[in-house]
Residue, then its C-alpha position, 0 to 999 in steps of 0.5 A: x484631208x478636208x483640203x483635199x476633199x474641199x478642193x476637188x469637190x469645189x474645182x472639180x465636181x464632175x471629175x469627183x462625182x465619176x471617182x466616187x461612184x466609180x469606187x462605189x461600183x467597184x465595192x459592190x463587185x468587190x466588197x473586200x476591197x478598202x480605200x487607202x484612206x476612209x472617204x477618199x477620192x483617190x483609191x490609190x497613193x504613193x509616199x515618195x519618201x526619199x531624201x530629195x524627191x525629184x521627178x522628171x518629166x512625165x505623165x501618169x499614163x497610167x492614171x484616170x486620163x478624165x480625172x485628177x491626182x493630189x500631189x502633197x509636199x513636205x520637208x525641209x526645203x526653200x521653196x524659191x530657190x527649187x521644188x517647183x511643179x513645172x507643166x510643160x505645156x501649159x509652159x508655167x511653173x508653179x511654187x509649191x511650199x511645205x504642206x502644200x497641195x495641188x490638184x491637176x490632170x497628171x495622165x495629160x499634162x507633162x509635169x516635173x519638179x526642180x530639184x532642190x539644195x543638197x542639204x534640203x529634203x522634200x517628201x511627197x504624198x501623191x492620191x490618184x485613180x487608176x484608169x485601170x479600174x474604170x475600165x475594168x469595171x466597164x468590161x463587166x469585172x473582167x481584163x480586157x482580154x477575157x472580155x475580147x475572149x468572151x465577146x469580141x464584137x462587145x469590145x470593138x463597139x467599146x473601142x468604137x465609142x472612145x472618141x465619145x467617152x474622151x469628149x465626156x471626160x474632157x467635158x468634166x473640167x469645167x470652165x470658170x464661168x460653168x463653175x461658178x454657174x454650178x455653185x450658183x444653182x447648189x446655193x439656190x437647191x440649198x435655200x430651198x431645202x432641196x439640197x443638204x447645207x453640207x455637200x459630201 
């Protein structure tokens, strides 16, 4: 959706630069293979559809650990009296409402809902990116296991060098100030005709 699409390009560009040329990448390798949604920054979603959605306390090991995932609530529910998003270790606990959206860190942050009324319903739509494919794709389109097979001493210098790729993934979430820095300097490319007045 625009939300979605608006919300992480505006708080977090890098993170969205790195998904969709990694999509791009993968596309080339694999032309046969489409988003769930056209235009997507998320190669991968889930419709948690049951009657009352409750997840509890976890992280998306799984997922990119240097990006972010979507997580879209709907249903009849009073949204003050539960279905809050709680991050643990940010020890704060968010309200989300029906039609709600919200972007975080889900293979690094502890997370869980509040369960709701008995006669209440939530729904939720989660869009996140697989870690998997990065890696794949870094491994030449093959499974970490052909590639140790094929070239174990390409893959100890791939391990070796996880400390350095960590740092640049952290260094993707920007600070407030750094955004507003990065908004500043798109807004000067735009008025001097260097930079479309629309960013895709």
């Amino acid at each position: 959706s625009i939300v979605v699409a608006g919300g992480l390009r505006t708080w977090f560009p890098d993170v969205r630069d790195m998904f969709h040329r990694t999509i791009e990448s993968a596309q080339t390798l694999h032309p046969e293979l489409k988003p769930p949604v056209p235009g997507t920054s998320f190669p991968a979603s889930t419709a948690n559809v049951g009657d009352r959605v409750v997840c509890d306390p976890h992280r998306d090991s799984g997922n990119e650990a240097a990006g972010v995932c979507l997580d879209y609530v709907d249903g009849p529910f009073d949204p003050t009296e539960g279905g809050h998003l709680v991050f643990h270790e940010a020890h704060r606990i968010i309200k989300l409402r029906k039609g709600g959206v919200i972007l975080f860190p889900s293979a690094v942050v502890t997370h869980e809902n509040i369960d709701i009324g008995a006669n209440e319903n939530r729904f939720s739509i989660t869009g996140y990116f697989p870690g998997g494919i990065r890696r794949y794709l870094e491994s030449g389109g093959r499974t970490l296991a052909a590639w140790k097979a094929e070239n174990p001493g390409e893959v100890d210098t791939h391990e070796s060098e996880g400390t350095s790729r960590w740092e640049l993934g952290c260094a993707r979430f920007r600070t407030a100030p750094s955004l507003i820095q990065y908004w500043q300097e798109c807004a000067a490319l735009v008025e001097t005709g260097r930079l479309p007045s629309v960013i895709t």
